[in-house]
N, C-alpha and C positions, 0 to 999 in steps of 0.2 A: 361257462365259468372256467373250462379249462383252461381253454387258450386266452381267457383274459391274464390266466396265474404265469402263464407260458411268457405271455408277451410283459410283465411284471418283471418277471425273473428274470428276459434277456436286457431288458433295460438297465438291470443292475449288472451287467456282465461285466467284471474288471478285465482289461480296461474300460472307463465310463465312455462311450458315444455320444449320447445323446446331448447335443447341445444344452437343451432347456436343462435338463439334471446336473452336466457339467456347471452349469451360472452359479444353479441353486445351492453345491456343494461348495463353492466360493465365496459367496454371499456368506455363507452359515460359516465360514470360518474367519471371515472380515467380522463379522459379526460377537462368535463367541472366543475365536484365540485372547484378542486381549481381554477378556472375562477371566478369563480362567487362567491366564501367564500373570495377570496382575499380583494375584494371590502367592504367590512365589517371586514377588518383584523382576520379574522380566517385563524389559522394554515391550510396547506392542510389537514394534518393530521387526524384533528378533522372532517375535511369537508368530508372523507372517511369514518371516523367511523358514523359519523351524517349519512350520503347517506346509510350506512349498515342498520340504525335502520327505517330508510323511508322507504324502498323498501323490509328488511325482514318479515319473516312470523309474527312478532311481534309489524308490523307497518302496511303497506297496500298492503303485502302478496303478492305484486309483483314477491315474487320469496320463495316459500312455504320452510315448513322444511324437506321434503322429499327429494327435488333438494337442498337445502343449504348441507344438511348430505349426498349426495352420492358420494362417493368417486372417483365417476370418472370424476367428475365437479367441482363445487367451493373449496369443502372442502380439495380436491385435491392439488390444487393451493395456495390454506392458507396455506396448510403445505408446501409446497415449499416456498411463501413468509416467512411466520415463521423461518424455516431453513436458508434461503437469510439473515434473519437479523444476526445470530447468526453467520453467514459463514464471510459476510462481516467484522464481529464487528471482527472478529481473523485475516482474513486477512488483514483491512488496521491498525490493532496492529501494531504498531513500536515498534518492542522488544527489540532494543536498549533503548527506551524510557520506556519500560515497566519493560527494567533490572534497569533502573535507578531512577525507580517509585516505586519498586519493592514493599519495605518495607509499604511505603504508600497504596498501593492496596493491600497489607494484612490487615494492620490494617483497613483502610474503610470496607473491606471484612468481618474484623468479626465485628466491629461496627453497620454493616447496616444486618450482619443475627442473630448478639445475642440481638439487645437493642428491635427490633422488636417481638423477639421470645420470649423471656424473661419478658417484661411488655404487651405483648398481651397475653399470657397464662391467666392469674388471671382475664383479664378484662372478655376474653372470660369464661369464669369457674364462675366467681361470677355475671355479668354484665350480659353476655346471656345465664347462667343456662344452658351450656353445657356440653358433659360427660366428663371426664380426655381426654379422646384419642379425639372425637372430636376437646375438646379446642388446645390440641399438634397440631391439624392437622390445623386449623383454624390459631393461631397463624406463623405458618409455612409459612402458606401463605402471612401474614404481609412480613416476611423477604425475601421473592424473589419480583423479579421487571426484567420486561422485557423492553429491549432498544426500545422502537418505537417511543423515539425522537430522537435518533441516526440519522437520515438521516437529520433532519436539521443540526444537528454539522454537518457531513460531506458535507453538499452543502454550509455551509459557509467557508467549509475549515478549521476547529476546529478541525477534527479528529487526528491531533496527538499534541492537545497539552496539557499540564501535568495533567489538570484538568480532560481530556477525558481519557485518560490513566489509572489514578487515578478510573474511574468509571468503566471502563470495568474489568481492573484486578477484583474490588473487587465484581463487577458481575457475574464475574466468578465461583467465592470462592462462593460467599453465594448459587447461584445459584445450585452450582455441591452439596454443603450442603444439602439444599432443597430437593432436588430432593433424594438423598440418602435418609433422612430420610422420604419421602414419599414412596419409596420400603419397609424400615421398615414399617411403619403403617399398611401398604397393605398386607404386610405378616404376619403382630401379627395377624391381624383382620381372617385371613383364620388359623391362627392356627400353622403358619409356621415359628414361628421365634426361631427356635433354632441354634443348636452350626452346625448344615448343612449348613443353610443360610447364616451363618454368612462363613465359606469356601466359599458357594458359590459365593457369592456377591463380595470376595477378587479375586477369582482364576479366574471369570468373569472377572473384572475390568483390571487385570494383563495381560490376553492375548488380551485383548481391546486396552489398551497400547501400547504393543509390533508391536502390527499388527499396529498401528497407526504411533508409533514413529521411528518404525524403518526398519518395509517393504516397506512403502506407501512411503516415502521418494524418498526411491531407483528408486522403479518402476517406480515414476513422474519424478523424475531426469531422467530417460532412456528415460521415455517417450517426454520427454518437447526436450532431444537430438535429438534422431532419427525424430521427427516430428518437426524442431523448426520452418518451414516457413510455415507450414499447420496452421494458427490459430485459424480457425470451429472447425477441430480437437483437438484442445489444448484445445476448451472450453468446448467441451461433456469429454472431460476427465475431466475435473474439477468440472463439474455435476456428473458424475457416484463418484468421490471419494466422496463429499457432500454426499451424497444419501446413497453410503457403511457405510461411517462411522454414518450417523444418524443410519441406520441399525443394525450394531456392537455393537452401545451403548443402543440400545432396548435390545437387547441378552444379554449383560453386565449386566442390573438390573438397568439401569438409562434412563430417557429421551433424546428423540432422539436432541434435542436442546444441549444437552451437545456434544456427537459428530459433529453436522457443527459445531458446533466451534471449535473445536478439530482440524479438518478438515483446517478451517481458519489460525491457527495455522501452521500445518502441511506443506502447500502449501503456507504460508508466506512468506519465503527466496526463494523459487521459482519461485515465480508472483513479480516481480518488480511494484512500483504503479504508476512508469511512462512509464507504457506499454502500448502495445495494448489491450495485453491478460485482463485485470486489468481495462481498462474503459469499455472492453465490460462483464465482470464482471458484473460493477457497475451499467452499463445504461441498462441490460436486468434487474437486479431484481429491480431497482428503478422505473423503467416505469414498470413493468408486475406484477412480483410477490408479492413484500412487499403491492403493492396498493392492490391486489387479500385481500390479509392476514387482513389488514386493516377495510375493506368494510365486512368481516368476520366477527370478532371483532363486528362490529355494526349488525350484524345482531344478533349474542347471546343474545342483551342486551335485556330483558322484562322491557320497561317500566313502563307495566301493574303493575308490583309490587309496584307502589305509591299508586296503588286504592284498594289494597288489607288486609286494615287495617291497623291500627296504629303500631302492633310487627313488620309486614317488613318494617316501615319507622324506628325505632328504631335500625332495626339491620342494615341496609344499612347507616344511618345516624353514627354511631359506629363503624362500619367496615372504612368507608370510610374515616374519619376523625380520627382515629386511625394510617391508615395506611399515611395518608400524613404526620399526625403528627410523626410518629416514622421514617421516612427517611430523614425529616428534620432535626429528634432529631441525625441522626446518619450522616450527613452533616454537622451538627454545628459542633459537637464534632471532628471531622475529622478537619476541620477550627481550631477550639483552639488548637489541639494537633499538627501541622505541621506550625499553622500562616499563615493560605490563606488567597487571598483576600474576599472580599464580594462577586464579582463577580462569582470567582472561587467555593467559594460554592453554587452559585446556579447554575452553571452549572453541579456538581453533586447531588444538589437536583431534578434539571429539570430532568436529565438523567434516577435518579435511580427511583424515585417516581410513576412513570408508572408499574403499574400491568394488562398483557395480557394471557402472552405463560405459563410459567411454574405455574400462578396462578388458568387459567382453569383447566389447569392435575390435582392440586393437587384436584379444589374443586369435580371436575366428577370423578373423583377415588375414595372422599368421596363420594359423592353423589349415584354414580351406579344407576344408575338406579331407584330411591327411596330407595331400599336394603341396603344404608350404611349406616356408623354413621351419618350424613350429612343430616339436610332436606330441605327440598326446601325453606325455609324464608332464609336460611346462602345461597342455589344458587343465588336467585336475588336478596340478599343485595352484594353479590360477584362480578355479574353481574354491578349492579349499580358503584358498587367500579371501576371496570374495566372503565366505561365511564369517572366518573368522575375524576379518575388520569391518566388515559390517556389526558384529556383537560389537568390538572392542571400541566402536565410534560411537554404538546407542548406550553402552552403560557410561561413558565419560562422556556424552555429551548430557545425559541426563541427569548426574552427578555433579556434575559442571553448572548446569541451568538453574538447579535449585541452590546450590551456595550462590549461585550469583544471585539471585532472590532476595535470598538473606541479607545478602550485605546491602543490596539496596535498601530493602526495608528498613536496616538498620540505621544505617546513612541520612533516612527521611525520616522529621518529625512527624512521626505518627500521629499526635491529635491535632498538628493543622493542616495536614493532608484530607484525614478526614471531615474537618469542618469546613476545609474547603469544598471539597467532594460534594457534602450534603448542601452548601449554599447554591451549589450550581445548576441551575432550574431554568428551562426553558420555556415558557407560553406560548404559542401560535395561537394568536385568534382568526378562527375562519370559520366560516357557515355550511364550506361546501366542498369538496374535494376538485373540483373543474374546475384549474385556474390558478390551482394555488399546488403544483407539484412541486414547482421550483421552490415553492419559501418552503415548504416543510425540508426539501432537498437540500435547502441552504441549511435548515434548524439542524441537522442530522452530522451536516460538513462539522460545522463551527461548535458541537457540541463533545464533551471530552467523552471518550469512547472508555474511563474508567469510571463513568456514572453508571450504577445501575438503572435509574428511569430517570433519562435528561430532559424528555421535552414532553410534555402536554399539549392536545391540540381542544380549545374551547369557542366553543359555539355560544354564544350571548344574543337573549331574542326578548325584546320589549315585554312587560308585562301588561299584555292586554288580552280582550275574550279570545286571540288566537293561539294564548302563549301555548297551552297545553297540546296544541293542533303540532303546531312547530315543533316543542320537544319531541314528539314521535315521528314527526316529517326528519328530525336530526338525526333520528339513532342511524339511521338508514346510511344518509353521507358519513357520519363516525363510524361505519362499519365498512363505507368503501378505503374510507383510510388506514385503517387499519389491516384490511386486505391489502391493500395496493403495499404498502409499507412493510409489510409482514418477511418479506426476505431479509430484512436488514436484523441483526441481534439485538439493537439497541430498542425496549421496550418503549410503546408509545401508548399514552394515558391519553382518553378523551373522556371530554369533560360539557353536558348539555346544560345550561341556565337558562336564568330568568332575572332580570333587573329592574325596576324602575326607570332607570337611563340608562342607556347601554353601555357609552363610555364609564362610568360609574362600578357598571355590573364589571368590566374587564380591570377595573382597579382594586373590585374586591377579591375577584379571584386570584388578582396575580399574588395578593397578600395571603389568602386563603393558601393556597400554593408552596409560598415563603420562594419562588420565583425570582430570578435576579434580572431577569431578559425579559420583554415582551415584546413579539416579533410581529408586526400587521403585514399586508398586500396592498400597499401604494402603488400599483402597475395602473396604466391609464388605460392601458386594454380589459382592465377588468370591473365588473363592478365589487367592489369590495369593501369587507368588512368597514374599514377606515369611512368611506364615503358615505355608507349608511347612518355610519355617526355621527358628523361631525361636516360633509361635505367637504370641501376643497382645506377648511380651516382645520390644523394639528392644535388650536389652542388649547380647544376645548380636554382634550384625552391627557394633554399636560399640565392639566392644570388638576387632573383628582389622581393621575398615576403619578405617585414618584418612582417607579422603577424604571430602568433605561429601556430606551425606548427604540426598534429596530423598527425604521418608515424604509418597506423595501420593494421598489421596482424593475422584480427580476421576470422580464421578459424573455431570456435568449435560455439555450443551456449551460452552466458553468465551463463545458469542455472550449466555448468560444472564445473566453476571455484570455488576452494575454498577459494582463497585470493588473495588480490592483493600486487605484491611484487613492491615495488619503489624503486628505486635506482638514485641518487640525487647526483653529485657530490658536494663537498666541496663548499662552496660560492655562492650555487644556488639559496639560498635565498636574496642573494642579484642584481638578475637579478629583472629591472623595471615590469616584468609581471610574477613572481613566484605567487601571488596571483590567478592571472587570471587561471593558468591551474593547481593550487591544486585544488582551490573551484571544478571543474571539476572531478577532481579524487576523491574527499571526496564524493561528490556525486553519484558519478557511485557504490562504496562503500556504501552508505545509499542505495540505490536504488536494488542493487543486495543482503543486509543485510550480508555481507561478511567483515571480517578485515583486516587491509590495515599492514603491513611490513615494513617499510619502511629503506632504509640501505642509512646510510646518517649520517654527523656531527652532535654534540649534537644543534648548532646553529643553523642547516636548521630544526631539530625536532621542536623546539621551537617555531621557525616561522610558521611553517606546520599546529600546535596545531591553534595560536592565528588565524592565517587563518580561518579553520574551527569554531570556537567558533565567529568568527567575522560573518561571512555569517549563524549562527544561525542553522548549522547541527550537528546531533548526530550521532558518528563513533567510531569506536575501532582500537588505531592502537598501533603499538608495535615499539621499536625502536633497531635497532641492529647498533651500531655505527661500522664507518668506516671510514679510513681516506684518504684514493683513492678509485676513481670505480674501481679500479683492485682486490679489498677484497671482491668485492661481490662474485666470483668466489670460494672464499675460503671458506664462510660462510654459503652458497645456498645451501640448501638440494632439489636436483634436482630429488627427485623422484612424488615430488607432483605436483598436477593439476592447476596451477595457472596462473594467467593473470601480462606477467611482464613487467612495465610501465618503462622507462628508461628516465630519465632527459636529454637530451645530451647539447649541447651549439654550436654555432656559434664561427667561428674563430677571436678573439678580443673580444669577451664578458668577461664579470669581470669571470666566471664560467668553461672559458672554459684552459682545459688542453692536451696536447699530447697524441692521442691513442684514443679519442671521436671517432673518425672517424669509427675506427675499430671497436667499440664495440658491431655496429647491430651484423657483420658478427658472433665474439666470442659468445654473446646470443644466435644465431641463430645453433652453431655448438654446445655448452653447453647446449642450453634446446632443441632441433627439435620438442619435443611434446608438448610447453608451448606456445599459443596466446603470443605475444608482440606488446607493441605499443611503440614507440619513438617520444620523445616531444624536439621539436626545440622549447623555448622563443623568442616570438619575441622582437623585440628591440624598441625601443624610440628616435630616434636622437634628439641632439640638432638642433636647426634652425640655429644657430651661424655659424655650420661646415658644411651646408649644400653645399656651393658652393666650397667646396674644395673636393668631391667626388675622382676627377683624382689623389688624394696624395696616394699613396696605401703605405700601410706598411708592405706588403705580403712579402720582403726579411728578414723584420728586424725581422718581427714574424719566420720566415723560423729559421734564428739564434737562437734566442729564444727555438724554439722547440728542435733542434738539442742541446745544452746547458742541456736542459730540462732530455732529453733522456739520454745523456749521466749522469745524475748526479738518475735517476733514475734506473740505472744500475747498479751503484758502490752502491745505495742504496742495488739493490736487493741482491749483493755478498755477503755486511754486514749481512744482516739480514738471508741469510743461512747459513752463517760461524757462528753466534749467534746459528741459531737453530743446526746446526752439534754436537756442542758444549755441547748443551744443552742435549742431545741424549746418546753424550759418560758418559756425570757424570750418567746420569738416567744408 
């Protein structure tokens, strides 16, 4: 008993040792700081850096400097956290949003690393009586800023919009600047900066590049294919590529923070941000590693440097209020020159005004150990600076986040947001989880990530002496989907029947539901729902469903595709639910970061455009006019990888023309190696006509068609006899 109390009590020996106890006492302050800083309105943020400077060697030594610096415990984890922020900030980039910011995030990018570099030099040089090369390196430090308000924009949901974009881009810039010229400093100072270095530092950077931009791609693409249902696996690949390319850009001549971005970048177009892969992304480094990095962060800070004489309060006072002041000054100017709002500029002043990651490199690189230009009054007034723009960046970036909240809010009709919101419903019908990852994966893409419960998955099974065998053979597959799916945030409803006709049972429930989608498995690889219905023929399911109808054969993983081709016959923009399943398509398109094709009249483009600018998405689409579906055939360059979407119509829709019918089969024999989905609109009866169902106009349409056919014949004769024609004069 003794020596169990003995060995108790050295285990608590301040300093802590014990690794397992060191976790534990992290955990429990990731865990309860922002609990309990909440209640007194402090950022979590600041409540992790405050919890670093209590419990570090610098505070009450809770956790000494020897276990804070060893690399195979906190300091560890900081630089993973560290890495996480810079990975995320590239990844949830919307480079749509970022091409179209572009200009903007340049100029912020040099505004906020030359106004800082440029009027901190002198101050440093005349004000703290430092040497040339010290004040270059000092000032340098002014113009970088690291994102560690970033995760409040993105928990309110700000991350892609203009003003965030705007900051990251020119984060970038000043950032990958900095950093460069901190490899110069470093090398004058050793005696190395000749016409060598300067090749080196190029011919570095250049195969850093190449490996990044155009190997890593490939390998992730192959690899995201062959493994696309293993998602563990998707995510240690997307650590080991973080991890290579921080590595690569050490080798390079630059900070490894420049690479996970790089990185984020890189694996952009391949992580969709309404994945699985992509919240579990988010929710391992927001719960683990960025708090790690954080609590870091506070432990560096010597607050002891206020009692250390009046010069470190001079120079920490100087530094610190310098540097808020020059990202403000380079935020205003950014404001006058483009006309933001107020708002907006402080959303890039909260963003950018935080100095951590790239401002420690530079100052411990000066510093060395005492050995640099650098002495220790510029480390803990540096130190200081880091606390205090790290507070003054979380309370204005959080302040900032939520008015800009508001004014959206306000901005947006509130009650047809929401009825839109609630109209928007998605069905999967499937029997079985083997088979069908892709369409649920597709339901997940194309589904708006501000519905609370977007998609249903429903199992429909004949009503006969087996039905009740089945419904308990179902729960089983609706619990592996729901397992399997369970990473993702967006709730998924299953749903087990019983119908008299199956097709039937899937039109009562999508009505049940109030559903606007219903999405089948038409893959030929599979046996599927569709086929057990209805076999080879769709009439049957469109003739008791009037909701739009998703026939989808997705064989491949989405990461394959390189575009998505639509094909839209003439007038399809004037079907009552064209709106309903572009927004769908534009989105699966933001979502995959791919551009959309579309082979359609100039009137259905038009509509297409105002569609998406209406529901508030950024996409790139191209228009190749045509004036029957039968020109897509002619104009289709079938040798590429794409996913092809096909408009088709119901028979009496204002859209629908002779030959629709056929058109799966011709796609299906024209591309064999292209995913297709085909989109049935659903319809909207009047109530008026409702009790006249038994009138059928199935003969006169029959007329019609055949009229149709024929006069699209004599067409097609002209127009070879045209081109014959054309042939002999050539």
């Amino acid at each position: 008993m003794k020596y169990f109390f003995e060995h108790f009590v050295a285990a608590f020996h301040i300093p802590i040792k014990n690794p397992v106890l060191v976790f534990s006492l992290l955990l429990f302050i990731i865990l309860l700081s922002p609990i309990f800083l909440r209640k007194v309105r402090i950022p979590s943020i600041i409540g992790l850096i405050i919890s670093g400077v209590i419990i570090g060697p610098n505070g009450l030594r809770l956790i000494g400097e020897k276990t804070m610096e060893s690399e195979g415990s906190i300091k560890l984890f900081s630089t993973i956290g560290l890495l996480y922020i810079m990975f995320i900030a590239g990844l949830e980039l919307d480079l749509n949003q970022f091409k179209k910011y572009l200009n903007k995030s340049i100029t912020f990018g040099l505004l906020t690393f030359a106004l800082p570099l440029f009027l901190g030099y002198p101050i440093c040089y005349y004000a703290l009586h430092l040497s040339p090369m010290a004040s270059l390196l000092t000032a340098s430090m002014f113009a970088t800023h690291t994102l560690v308000a970033y995760p409040i924009i993105s928990k309110y949901g700000l991350s892609k919009h203009s003003s965030v974009a705007i900051t990251v881009g020119g984060t970038i810039l000043t950032d990958t600047a900095v950093l460069i010229i901190l490899a110069i400093i470093s090398s004058s100072t050793k005696g190395n900066l000749d016409f060598a270095f300067w090749i080196r530092l190029i011919t570095s950077l250049s195969i850093f590049s190449f490996i990044m931009f155009f190997i890593i791609p490939k390998v992730a693409r192959w690899f995201f294919s062959k493994l696309d249902s293993e998602k563990t696996s998707q995510y240690i690949f997307v650590l080991s590529v973080v991890f290579f390319s921080a590595f690569l850009a050490e080798m390079a001549g630059v900070e490894h923070i420049i690479g996970a971005f790089v990185a984020g970048l890189v694996l952009n177009r391949l992580i969709p941000h309404n994945s699985i892969l992509m919240n579990r992304v988010e929710f391992i480094g927001n719960s683990l590693f960025i708090p790690f990095f954080l609590i870091f962060v506070g432990m560096v800070v010597d607050y002891k440097a206020f009692f250390q004489g009046t010069w470190p309060l001079v120079i920490a006072g100087v530094l610190t209020s310098f540097a808020i002041f020059s990202k403000w000054l380079a935020a205003f100017a950014t404001q006058l020159i483009f006309k933001l709002t107020k708002i907006e500029r402080q959303i890039i002043f909260g963003l950018s005004t935080s100095h951590a990651a790239a401002t420690l490199a530079i100052i411990m690189v000066g510093y060395d150990g005492g050995k640099g230009i650098l002495d220790i009054n510029i480390v803990n007034g540096t130190v200081l600076l880091i606390l205090f723009t790290c507070m003054t960046a979380s309370f204005v970036t959080e302040s900032a986040g939520k008015k800009l909240l508001i004014e959206i809010s306000e901005n947006s009709d509130l009650d047809e947001n929401e009825t839109r919101l609630r109209n928007k419903h998605i069905m999967v019908s499937i029997n079985e989880l083997s088979g069908n990852e892709n369409l649920i994966d597709f339901a997940l893409l194309v589904s708006d990530p501000k519905v609370i419960n977007p998609i249903s998955v429903v199992s429909v099974y004949p009503n006969n002496d087996q039905a009740e065998k089945m419904i308990r053979k179902s729960r089983k597959s609706l619990e592996d989907i729901v397992k399997h799916f369970s990473g993702h945030e967006s709730k998924i409803n299953t749903i087990a029947t019983i119908d008299h006709n199956l097709s039937s049972g899937i039109a009562r429930v999508s009505k049940e539901l109030v559903s606007d989608i219903v999405i089948l498995n038409d893959s030929q690889n599979n046996l599927n729902i569709l086929k057990r219905i209805v076999g080879d023929d769709r009439a049957h399911l469109l003739d008791v469903c009037d909701k739009t109808i998703f026939f989808c054969q997705l064989d491949k993983p989405s990461v394959s595709y390189e575009n998505i081709i639509l094909v839209a016959p003439p007038l399809s923009e004037l079907e009552p639910t064209f709106s309903l399943w572009v927004e769908r398509v534009i989105r699966l398109a933001k979502e995959l970061s791919i551009n959309i094709e579309i082979y359609a009249t100039h009137a259905t483009f038009e509509r297409f455009q105002k569609v998406g600018y209406a529901n508030k998405l950024d996409f790139n689409v191209k228009l190749i006019e045509i004036e029957s579906s039968e020109d897509f055939f002619l104009l289709y360059n079938k040798s590429k990888e794409d996913l092809i979407i096909f408009c088709s119509a119901r028979v009496g829709s204002v859209s629908y023309e002779p030959g629709l019918e056929a058109f799966s089969s011709k796609i299906e024999k024209a591309c064999p190696k292209n995913d297709s989905i085909f989109i049935y609109p659903g319809l909207q009866f009047d109530q008026l006509y409702s009790n006249y169902e038994d009138i059928s106009a199935s003969p006169i349409l029959a007329g019609v068609e055949t009229i149709q056919k024929i006069g699209r014949e004599v067409g097609n004769i002209f127009k070879k006899s045209d081109s014959d024609e054309g042939t002999t004069k050539d």
